[in-house]
C-alpha positions as a Markdown table, in Angstrom:
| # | Residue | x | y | z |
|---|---|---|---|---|
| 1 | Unk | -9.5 | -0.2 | -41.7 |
| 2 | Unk | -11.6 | 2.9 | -41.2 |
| 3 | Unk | -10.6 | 5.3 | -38.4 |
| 4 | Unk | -13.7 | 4.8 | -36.1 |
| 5 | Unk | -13.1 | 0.6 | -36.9 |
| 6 | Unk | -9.2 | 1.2 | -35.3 |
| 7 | Unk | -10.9 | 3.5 | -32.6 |
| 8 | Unk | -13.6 | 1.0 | -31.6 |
| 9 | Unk | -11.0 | -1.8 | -31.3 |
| 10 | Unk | -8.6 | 0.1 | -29.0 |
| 11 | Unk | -11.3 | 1.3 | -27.3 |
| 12 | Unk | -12.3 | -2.0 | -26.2 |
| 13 | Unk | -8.6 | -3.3 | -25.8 |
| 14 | Unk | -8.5 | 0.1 | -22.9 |
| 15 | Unk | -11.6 | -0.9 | -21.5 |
| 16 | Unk | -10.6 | -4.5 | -20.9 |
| 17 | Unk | -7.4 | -3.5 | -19.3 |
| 18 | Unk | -9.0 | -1.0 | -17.0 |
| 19 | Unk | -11.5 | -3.7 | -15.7 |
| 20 | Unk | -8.4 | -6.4 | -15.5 |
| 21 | Unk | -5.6 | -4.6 | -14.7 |
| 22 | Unk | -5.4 | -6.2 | -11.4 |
| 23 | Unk | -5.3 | -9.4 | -12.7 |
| 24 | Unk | -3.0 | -10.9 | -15.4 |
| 25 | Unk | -3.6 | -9.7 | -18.9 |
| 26 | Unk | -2.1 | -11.0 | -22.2 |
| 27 | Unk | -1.7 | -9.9 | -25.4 |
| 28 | Unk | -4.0 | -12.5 | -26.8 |
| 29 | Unk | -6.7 | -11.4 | -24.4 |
| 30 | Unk | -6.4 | -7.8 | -25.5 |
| 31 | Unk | -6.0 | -9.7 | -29.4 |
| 32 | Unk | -9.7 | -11.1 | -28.7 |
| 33 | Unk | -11.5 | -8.3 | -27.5 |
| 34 | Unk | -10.7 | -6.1 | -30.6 |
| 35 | Unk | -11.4 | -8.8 | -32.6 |
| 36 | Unk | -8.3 | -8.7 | -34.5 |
| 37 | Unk | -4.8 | -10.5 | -35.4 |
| 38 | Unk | -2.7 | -10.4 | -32.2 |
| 39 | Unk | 0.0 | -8.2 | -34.8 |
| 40 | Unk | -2.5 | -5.9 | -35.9 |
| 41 | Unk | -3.9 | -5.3 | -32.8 |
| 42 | Unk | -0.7 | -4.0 | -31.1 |
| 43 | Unk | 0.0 | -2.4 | -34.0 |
| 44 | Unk | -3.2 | -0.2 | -33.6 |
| 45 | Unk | -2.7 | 0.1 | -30.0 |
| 46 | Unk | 0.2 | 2.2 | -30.3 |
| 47 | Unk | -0.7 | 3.8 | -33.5 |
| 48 | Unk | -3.4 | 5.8 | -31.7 |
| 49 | Unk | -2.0 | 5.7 | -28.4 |
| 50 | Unk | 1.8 | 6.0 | -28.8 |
| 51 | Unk | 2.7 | 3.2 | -26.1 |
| 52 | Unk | 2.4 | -0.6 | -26.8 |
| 53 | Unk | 0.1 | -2.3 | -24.8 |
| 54 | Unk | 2.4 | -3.8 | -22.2 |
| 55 | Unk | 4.1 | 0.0 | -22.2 |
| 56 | Unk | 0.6 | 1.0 | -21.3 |
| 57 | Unk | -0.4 | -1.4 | -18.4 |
| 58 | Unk | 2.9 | -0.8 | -16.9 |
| 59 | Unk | 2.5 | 2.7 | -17.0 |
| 60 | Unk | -0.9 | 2.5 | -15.2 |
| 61 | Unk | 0.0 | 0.0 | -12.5 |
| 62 | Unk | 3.3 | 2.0 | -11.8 |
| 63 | Unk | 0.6 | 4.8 | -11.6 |
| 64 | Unk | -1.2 | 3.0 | -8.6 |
| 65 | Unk | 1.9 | 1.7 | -6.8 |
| 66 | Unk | 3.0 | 5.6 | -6.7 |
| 67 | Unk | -0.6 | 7.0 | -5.7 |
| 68 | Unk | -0.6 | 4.1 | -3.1 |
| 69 | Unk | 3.0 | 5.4 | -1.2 |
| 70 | Unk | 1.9 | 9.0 | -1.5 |
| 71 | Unk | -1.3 | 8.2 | 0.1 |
| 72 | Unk | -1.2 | 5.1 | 2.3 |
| 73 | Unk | 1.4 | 3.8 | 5.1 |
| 74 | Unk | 2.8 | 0.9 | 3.1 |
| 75 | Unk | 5.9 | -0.4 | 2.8 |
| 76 | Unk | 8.1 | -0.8 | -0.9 |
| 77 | Unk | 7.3 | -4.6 | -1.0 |
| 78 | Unk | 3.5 | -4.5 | -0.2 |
| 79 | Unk | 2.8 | -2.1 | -3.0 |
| 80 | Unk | 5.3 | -3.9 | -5.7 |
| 81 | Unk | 3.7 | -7.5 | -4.9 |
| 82 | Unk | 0.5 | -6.2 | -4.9 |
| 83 | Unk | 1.0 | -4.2 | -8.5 |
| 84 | Unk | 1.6 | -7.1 | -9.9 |
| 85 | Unk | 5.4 | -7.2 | -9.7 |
| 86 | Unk | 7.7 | -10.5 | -9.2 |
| 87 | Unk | 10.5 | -8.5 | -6.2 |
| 88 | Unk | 11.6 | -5.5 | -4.6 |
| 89 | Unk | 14.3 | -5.1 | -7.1 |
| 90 | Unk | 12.4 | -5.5 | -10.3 |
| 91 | Unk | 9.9 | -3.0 | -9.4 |
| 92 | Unk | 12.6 | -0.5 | -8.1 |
| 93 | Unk | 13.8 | -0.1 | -11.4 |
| 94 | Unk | 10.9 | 0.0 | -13.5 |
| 95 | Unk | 9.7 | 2.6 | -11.1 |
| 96 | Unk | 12.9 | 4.1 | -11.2 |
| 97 | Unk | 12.8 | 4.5 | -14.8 |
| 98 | Unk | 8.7 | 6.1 | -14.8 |
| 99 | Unk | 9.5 | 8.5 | -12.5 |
| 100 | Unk | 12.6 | 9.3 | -12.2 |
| 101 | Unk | 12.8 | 8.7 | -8.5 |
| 102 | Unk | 13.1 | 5.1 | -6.5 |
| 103 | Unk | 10.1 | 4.1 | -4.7 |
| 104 | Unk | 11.9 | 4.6 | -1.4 |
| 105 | Unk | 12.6 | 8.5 | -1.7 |
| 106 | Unk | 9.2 | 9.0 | -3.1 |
| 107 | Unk | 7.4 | 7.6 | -0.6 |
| 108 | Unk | 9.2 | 9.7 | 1.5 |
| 109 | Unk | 9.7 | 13.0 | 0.0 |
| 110 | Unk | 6.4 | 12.7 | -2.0 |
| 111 | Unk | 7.9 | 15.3 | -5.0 |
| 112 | Unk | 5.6 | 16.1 | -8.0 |
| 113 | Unk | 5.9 | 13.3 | -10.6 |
| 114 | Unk | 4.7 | 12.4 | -14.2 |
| 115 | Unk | 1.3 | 10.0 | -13.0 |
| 116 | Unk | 0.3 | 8.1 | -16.1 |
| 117 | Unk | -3.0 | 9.7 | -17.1 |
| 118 | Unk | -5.7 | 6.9 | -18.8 |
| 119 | Unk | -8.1 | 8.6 | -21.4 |
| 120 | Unk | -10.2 | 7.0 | -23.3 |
| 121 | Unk | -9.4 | 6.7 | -27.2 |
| 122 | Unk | -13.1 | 7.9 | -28.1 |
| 123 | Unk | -13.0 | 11.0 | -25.6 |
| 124 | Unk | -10.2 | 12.8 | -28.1 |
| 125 | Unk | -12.1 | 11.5 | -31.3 |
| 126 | Unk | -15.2 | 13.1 | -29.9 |
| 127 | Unk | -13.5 | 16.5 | -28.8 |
| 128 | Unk | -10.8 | 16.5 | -31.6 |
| 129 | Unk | -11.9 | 14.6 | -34.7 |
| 130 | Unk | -15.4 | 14.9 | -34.4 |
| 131 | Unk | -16.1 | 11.0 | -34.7 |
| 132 | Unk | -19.3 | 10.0 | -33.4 |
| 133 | Unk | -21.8 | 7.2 | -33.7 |
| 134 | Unk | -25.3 | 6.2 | -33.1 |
| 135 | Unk | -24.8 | 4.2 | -30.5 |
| 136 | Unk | -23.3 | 6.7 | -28.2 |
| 137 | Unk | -25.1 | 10.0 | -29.1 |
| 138 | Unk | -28.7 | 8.0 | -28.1 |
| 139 | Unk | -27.1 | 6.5 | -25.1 |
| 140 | Unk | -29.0 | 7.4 | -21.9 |
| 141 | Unk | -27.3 | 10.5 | -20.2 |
| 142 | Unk | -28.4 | 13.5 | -17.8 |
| 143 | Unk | -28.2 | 16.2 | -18.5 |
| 144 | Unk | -28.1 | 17.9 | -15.0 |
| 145 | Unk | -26.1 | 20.4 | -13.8 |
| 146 | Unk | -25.5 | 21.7 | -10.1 |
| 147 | Unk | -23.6 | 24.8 | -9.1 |
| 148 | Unk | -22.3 | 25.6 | -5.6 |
| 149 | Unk | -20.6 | 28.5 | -4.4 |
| 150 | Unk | -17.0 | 27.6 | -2.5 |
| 151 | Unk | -15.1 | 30.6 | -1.1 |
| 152 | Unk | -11.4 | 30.1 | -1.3 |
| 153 | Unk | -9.0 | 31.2 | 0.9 |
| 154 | Unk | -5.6 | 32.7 | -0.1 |
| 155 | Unk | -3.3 | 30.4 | -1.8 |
| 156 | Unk | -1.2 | 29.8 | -4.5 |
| 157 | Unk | -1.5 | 28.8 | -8.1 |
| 158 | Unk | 0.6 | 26.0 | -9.7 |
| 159 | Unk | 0.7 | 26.8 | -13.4 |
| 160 | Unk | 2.5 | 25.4 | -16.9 |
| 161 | Unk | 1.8 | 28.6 | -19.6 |
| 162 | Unk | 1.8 | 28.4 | -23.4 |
| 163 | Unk | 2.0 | 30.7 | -26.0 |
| 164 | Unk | -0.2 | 29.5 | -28.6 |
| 165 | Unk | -2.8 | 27.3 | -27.3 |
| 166 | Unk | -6.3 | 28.2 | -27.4 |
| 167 | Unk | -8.1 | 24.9 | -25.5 |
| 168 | Unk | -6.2 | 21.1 | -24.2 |
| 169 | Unk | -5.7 | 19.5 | -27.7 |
| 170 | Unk | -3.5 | 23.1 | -28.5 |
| 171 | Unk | -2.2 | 23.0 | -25.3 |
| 172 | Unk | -1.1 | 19.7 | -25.4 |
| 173 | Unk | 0.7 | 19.6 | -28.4 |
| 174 | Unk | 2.4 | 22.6 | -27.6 |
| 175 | Unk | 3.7 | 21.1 | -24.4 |
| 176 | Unk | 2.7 | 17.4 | -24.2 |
| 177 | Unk | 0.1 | 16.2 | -21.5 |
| 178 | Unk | 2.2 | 15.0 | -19.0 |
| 179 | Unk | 0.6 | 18.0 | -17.0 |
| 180 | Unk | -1.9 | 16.5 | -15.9 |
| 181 | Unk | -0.7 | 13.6 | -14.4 |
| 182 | Unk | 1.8 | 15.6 | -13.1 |
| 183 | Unk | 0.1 | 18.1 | -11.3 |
| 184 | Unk | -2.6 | 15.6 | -9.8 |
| 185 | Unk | 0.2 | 13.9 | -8.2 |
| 186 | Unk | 0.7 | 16.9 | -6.0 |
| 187 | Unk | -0.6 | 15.5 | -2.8 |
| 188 | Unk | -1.6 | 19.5 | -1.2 |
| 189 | Unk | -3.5 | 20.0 | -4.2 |
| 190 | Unk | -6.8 | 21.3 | -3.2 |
| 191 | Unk | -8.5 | 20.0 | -6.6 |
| 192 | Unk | -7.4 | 18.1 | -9.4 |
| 193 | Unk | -5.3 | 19.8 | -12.3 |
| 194 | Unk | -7.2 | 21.8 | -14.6 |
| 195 | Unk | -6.8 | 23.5 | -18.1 |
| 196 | Unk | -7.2 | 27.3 | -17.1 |
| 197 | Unk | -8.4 | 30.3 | -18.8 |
| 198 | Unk | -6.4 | 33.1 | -17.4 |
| 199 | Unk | -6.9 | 36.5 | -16.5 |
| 200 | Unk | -5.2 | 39.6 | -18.1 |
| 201 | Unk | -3.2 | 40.6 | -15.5 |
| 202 | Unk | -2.0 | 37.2 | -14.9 |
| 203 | Unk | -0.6 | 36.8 | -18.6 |
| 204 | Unk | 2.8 | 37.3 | -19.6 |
| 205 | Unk | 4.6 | 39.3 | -23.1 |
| 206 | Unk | 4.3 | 36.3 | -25.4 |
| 207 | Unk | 2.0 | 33.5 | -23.6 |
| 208 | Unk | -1.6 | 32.3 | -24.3 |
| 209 | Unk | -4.7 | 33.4 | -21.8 |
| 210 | Unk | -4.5 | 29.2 | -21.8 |
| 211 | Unk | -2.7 | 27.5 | -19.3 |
| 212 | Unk | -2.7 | 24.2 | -16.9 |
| 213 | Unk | -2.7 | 24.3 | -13.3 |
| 214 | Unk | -3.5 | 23.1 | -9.7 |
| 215 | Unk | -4.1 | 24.9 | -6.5 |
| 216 | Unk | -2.3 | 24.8 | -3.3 |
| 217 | Unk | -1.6 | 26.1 | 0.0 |
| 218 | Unk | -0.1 | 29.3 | 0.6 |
| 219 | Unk | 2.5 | 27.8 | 2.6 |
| 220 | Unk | 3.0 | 25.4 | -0.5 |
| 221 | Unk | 7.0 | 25.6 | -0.6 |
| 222 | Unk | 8.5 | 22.3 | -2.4 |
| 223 | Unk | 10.9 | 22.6 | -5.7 |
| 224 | Unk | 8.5 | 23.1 | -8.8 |
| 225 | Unk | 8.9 | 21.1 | -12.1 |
| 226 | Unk | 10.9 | 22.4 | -14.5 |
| 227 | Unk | 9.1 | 25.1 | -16.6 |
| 228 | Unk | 6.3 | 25.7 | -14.1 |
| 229 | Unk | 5.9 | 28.8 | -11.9 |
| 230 | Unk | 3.7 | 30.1 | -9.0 |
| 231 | Unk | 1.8 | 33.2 | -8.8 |
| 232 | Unk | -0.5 | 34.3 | -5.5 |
| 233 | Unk | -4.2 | 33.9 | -6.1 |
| 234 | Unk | -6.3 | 36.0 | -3.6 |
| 235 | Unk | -9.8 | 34.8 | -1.6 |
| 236 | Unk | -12.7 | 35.1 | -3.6 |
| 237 | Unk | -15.7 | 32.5 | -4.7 |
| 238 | Unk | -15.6 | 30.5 | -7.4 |
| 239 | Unk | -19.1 | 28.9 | -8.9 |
| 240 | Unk | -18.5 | 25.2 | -9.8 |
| 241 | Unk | -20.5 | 23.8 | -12.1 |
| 242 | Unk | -21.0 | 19.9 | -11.8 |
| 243 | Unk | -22.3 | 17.5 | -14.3 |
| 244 | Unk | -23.3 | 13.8 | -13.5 |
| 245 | Unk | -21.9 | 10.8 | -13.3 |
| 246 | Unk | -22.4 | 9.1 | -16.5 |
| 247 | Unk | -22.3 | 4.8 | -16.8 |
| 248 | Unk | -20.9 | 5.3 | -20.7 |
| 249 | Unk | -17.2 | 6.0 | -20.7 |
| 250 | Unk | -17.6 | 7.1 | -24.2 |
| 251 | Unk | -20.3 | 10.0 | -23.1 |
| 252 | Unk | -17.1 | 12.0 | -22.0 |
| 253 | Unk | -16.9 | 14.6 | -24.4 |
| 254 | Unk | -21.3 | 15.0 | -24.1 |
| 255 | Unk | -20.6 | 15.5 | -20.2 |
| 256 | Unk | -18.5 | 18.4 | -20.9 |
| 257 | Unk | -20.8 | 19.7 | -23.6 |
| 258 | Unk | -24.1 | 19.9 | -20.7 |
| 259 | Unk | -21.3 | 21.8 | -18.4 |
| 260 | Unk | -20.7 | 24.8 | -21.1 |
| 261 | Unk | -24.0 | 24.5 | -22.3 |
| 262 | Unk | -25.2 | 25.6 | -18.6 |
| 263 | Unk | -22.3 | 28.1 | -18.0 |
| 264 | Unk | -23.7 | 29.4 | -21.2 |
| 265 | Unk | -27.0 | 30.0 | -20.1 |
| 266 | Unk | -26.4 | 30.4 | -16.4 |
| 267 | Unk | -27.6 | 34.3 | -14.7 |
| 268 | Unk | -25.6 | 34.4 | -11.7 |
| 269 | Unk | -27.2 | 38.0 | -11.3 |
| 270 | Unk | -30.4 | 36.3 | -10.2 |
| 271 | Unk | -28.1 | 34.7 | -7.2 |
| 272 | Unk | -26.6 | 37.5 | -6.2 |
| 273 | Unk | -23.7 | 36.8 | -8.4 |
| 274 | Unk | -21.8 | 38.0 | -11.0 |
| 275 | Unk | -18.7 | 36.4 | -12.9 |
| 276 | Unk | -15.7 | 38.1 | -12.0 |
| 277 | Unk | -12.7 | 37.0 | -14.6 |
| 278 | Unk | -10.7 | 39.4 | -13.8 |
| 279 | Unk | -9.8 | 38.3 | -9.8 |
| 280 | Unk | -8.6 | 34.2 | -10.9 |
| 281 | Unk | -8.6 | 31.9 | -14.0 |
| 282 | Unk | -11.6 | 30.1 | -15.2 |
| 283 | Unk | -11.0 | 26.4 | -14.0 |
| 284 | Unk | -12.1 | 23.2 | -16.5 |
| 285 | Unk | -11.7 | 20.2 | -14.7 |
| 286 | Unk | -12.2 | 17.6 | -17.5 |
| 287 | Unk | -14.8 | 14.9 | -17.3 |
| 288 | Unk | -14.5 | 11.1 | -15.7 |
| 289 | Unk | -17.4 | 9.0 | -15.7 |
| 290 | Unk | -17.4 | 8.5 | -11.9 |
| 291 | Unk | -17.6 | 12.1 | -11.0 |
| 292 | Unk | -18.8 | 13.9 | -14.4 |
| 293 | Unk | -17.7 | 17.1 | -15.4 |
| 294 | Unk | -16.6 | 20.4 | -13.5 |
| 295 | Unk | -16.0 | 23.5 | -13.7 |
| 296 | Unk | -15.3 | 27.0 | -11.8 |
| 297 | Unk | -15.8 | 30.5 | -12.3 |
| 298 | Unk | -14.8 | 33.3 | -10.1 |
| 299 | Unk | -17.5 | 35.5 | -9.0 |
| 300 | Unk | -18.0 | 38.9 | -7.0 |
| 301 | Unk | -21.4 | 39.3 | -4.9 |
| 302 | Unk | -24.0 | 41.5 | -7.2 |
| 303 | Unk | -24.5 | 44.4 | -5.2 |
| 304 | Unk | -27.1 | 45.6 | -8.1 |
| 305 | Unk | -29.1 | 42.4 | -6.5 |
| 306 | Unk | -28.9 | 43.5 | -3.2 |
């Protein structure tokens, strides 16, 4: 079996769990989409994606059910019957065991945890491996870009360093990618987490001008995960840069392409603009297909336009 044949058939094994997964799925469901043996088919499940099936679906509806107490005013039993699980007990441990934390003190104390991030097999064989087909490079897909200006206030900066990695795939197997699902779980966050390009004077003897981060508050004063620090970023504007939606989950890796491409071409001097890298990090947001792409610069106001 052919690596785009095994990437195909998980690909379609993820997309029927993220359409079902609030109803009940079996194995021999997941065995039918990717057309093959119900053996085989686990077997390249967690071959490419390092969690078995069932591993995976519990990891994304534990996901919800801690999303759903950070965010909404519901009580411990409401969320567990309604993810799926059988009692109050049952879904106290296995939430317990995700995240370190029971339900209860979460939903009070609402501490940074590891959210289970869902990505698309195809998204890393596009960025990483290069593995493309037909199908999806004529797919329909826009290829507009809009840019707004945001001025930030004060806050503070969230941040995970390396000392090697040059881009997410570096970064992350360097120091996993729990980050991200991590750091969107934040609940002052003012965007979601984001691979960052740092400045000079934010790096540190030994570390990488790549990092991950979120911003918050400057009153942001809980306990930090292990490893991560905080630094002070001042007010300034940052230029986001924001793709389309795009229908095709596997267009994931093109969205981010269009975003570069038109940071690459973009003059902010004919705005009045010009990008400032030395004041704050450059921001890349990622790609989802119900948002697109995004991304920020900081910039200083052109007086040469003026």
């Amino acid at each position: 079996m052919r690596d785009l044949e095994k990437v195909d058939a998980v690909s379609r094994m993820q997309k029927h769990i993220i359409t079902h997964i609030d109803q009940e799925i079996t194995m021999q469901d997941l065995s039918n989409v990717a057309g093959y043996s119900l053996w085989y088919s686990i077997r390249v499940f967690k071959e490419l994606l390092g969690k078995t099936p069932f591993e995976y679906i519990r990891a994304l509806r534990l996901t919800t059910a801690a999303q759903q107490l950070r965010d909404l005013d519901e009580k411990v039993i409401d969320v567990a019957l309604s993810g799926g699980f059988g009692s109050h007990d049952g879904f106290t441990r296995a939430f317990s065991k995700q995240f370190d934390i029971t339900p209860k003190k979460y939903r009070i104390e609402k501490p940074a945890v590891s959210y289970f991030t869902h990505y698309p097999i195809r998204d890393y064989y596009y960025l990483h491996k290069k593995i493309r087909n037909d199908e999806t490079m004529k797919s329909g897909f826009s290829s507009t870009v809009t840019v707004q200006a945001v001025t930030r206030p004060e806050r503070k900066l969230i941040l995970l360093r390396s000392e090697n990695a040059t881009d997410y795939f570096s970064f992350c197997g360097e120091k996993g990618c729990e980050w991200e699902g991590l750091l969107n779980s934040i609940p002052e966050k003012f965007d979601n987490a984001a691979i960052l390009e740092l400045p000079t004077k934010f790096l540190k003897k030994g570390t990488s001008s790549c990092a991950v981060g979120v911003e918050v508050p400057n009153d942001y004063n809980k306990t930090l995960p292990e490893g991560y620090e905080m630094i002070d970023l001042p007010q300034c504007t940052m230029l986001y840069f924001h793709g389309m939606p795009f229908e095709n989950e596997d267009d994931f890796g093109k969205a981010i392409d269009v975003v570069i491409e038109a940071i690459e071409a973009y003059k902010p001097e004919l705005y009045g603009y010009a990008f400032s890298d030395d004041i704050a990090p450059r921001f890349n947001f990622g790609a989802t297909n119900k948002i697109g792409a995004k991304m920020s610069i900081p910039v200083t106001t052109n007086t040469n336009h003026l």
